[in-house]
C-alpha positions, 0 to 999 in steps of 0.5 A: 478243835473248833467251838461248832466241832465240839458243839457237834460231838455234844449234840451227838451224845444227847442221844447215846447209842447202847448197842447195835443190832442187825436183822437180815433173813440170814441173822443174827435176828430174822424179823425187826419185832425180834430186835425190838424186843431185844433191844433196850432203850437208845438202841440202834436196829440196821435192818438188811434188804429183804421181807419182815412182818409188821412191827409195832415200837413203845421205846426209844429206838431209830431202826434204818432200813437199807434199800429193800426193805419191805413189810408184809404181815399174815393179811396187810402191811402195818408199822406202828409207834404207841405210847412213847414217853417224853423224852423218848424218841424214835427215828424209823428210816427206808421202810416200804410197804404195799396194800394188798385191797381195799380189805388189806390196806397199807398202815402205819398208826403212831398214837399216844407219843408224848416222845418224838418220832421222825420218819424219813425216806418211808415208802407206800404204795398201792391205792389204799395205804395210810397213815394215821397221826393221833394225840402224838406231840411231835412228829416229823415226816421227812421225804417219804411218799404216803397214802392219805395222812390224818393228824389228830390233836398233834404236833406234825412237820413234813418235809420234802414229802409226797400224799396223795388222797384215796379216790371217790367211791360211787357213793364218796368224794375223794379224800385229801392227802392230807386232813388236819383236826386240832393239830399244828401242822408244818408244810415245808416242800413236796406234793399233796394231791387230793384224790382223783374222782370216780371213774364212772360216777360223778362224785367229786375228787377231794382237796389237797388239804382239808383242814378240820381245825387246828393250824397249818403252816404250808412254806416253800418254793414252787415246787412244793404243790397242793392239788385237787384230784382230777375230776372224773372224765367229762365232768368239771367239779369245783373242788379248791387245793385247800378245804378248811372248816375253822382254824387258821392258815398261814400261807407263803407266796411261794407254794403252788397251789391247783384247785379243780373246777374252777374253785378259788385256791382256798375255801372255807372258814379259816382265817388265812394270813398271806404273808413270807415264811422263810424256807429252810431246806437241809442236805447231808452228804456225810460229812458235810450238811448243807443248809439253804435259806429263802427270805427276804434279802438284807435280812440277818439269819441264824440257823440254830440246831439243838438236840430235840426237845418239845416244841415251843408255840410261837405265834406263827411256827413254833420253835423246834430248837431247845435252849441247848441249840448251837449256831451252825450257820450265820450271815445276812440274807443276800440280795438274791434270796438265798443263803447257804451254808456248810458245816463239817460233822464229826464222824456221829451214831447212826441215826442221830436226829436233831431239829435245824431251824433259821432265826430271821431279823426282819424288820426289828423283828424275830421271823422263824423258819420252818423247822427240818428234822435232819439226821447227822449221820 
C-alpha cells in the first residue's frame, strides 16, 4: 500500500464516523431536527428527497442531502449552525430552499462558530433569500447559489459559488452579493451579481461586492464574474463591480470584473494589490480527485491536504492546511499554466471534509493558493 494511500486512510479517520442516521418522509426519522437531536457528536445524517422543517446544528455533524431536498417552515424557510466549539465541525450538503415574500424570506444564519463549517451544492431561490455569516472563524461556501451573503468578524472561503444581491426599493439601492465587515474573505470562481435597479424609480443597483473592512482575496479565471446589477431601464448609474470603504484587496488578473455606468471597476478606499494568485480547482469523482492549477509556468508547486484545523494568517491568503497535511500532488508549473493531477481515494466515510491548497515556489519565494474545501467521498 502506498505512503499517500495510508496517508489518505488517516486523514479519514481524523474524522470519525459514529453512526449513520437517515430521514426520509417514510423513516426511521421524518424531519432533519429529529435526527439532529438523536445524534451524537461525529455523526452522519443522509437525509432523502422530500419537504422537512427548518433545523438549526450546535454539534459536530455532516447532514447530505440527496437531490430533492427542500426546506419549509410554519411561515419561511431557514437552517442555521450556532455556537459550534473549536474542533468541531459541521458539513450540510444538497439543501434547497425558497422564499415565500418579502415578510418570509429565505435564510440560512451561521453564527458563534469557533468550529468549521462547510456548505456545498446549497441551493436559494426566490428574490428575498439570505445568508448571514456573523463572529464564525471558519467557513466555506463551495458551489452552492445564495441570496445576498453577509460576513461579519469572520473566516469566509467560496468557491465555485454563485450571489446575487436583492434589487432596489423605491427608496433603497440595490445590494451586494456579497458585503464583507471585519472579515478574511476568499473568492476562488463563480458569479457575484449585485442587485438590479428599480424598475419604475431611479434608484441605483448595488455592487457585486461591497467591502466594509476587513480583506478580500478574489482569484480565478475568467470565468469567475463580479458585476453590478443592471440599472433601471433608460437610465445610466455608475455603480463599480467592486465597492469598498477600507480595507484591502488582493486582486488577480484573471476575475472579470463588470461595473454599470461607466464607473471604474473598483472604488473606494481599499488599498487594492494586483498581483497573480495561483488558482486552485479540485473535482472528485470517487474514486479519484483531481486537481487543477493555474500559475506561472516554470514554477514548482505542492499541493498539500490535511485534516481541517484553524487557518493560519499569512500575509496574502492564509494557510487552510495543518502541520499534519500529506502531499497529494507535486511538479513544476508547465509552460502553459496549468497543472494537474490525480489521486486514487480509499473507499472513506461519507462527508468527509478536508481543506486541499497549492504551496508555489516562486521566484525564491513561498506563493499560496486559494484554498478549496473537498469532500472525499
Amino acid at each position: 500500500m502506498s505512503r499517500t494511500l495510508v496517508c489518505l486512510m488517516a486523514l479519514a479517520m481524523a474524522l470519525p464516523a459514529q453512526q449513520t442516521l437517515v430521514v426520509s418522509p417514510s423513516g426511521p426519522f421524518t424531519e432533519i431536527v429529529a435526527a439532529i437531536n438523536t445524534a451524537k457528536p461525529g455523526d452522519t445524517i443522509l437525509v432523502r428527497a422530500g419537504q422537512y422543517q427548518n433545523f438549526t446544528v450546535s454539534k459536530p455533524l455532516r447532514i447530505l442531502a440527496d437531490p430533492g431536498v427542500t426546506l419549509q417552515g410554519s411561515r419561511s424557510a431557514t437552517f442555521q449552525v450556532r455556537d459550534l466549539p473549536a474542533g468541531a465541525p459541521v458539513v450540510i450538503r444538497g439543501i434547497a430552499l425558497a422564499d415565500v415574500s418579502a415578510f418570509f424570506p429565505a435564510s440560512i444564519i451561521l453564527s458563534g462558530c469557533a468550529g468549521p463549517v462547510h456548505l456545498e451544492n446549497i441551493t436559494m431561490t426566490g428574490r428575498y433569500v439570505f445568508t448571514q455569516v456573523f463572529d464564525c472563524a471558519q467557513v466555506s461556501l463551495h458551489r452552492s447559489t445564495l441570496g445576498t451573503v453577509h460576513t461579519s468578524d469572520s473566516n469566509v472561503l467560496c468557491t465555485d459559488t454563485q450571489a446575487f444581491g436583492l434589487a432596489a426599493s423605491s427608496v433603497g439601492p440595490g445590494d451586494p452579493a456579497l458585503r464583507i465587515d471585519n472579515s478574511r474573505v476568499v473568492v476562488a470562481g463563480g458569479n457575484f451579481r449585485g442587485g438590479d435597479g428599480h424598475p419604475f424609480a431611479p434608484t441605483p443597483p448595488g455592487p457585486g461586492i461591497r467591502l466594509e473592512s476587513g480583506r478580500l482575496v478574489l482569484t480565478g479565471d475568467a470565468s469567475t464574474v463580479v458585476a453590478s446589477g443592471t440599472p433601471t431601464t433608460g437610465t445610466s448609474i455608475a455603480v463599480s463591480a467592486i465597492d469598498s470603504a477600507a480595507g484591502a484587496i488582493l486582486l488577480d488578473p484573471g476575475p472579470t470584473l463588470v461595473p454599470g455606468g461607466g464607473a471604474p471597476p473598483i472604488a473606494g478606499g481599499a488599498l487594492v494589490t494586483a498581483s497573480a494568485v495561483p488558482a486552485l480547482t479540485v473535482h472528485v469523482a470517487a474514486p479519484t480527485m483531481t486537481t487543477t492549477l493555474r500559475g506561472p509556468g516554470g514554477d514548482h508547486a505542492f499541493v498539500l491536504a490535511s485534516p481541517i484545523g484553524p487557518p493560519l494568517p499569512f500575509p496574502t491568503l492564509d494557510l487552510w492546511v495543518g502541520v499534519g497535511h500529506i502531499v497529494i500532488g507535486q511538479g513544476p508549473i508547465p509552460a502553459t499554466g496549468v497543472l494537474t493531477g490525480s489521486v486514487n481515494l480509499p473507499p472513506l466515510f461519507p462527508g468527509t471534509t478536508s481543506p486541499v491548497q497549492a504551496v508555489v515556489l516562486s521566484g525564491g519565494q513561498l506563493q499560496l493558493s486559494n484554498p478549496v474545501m473537498t469532500r472525499w467521498d
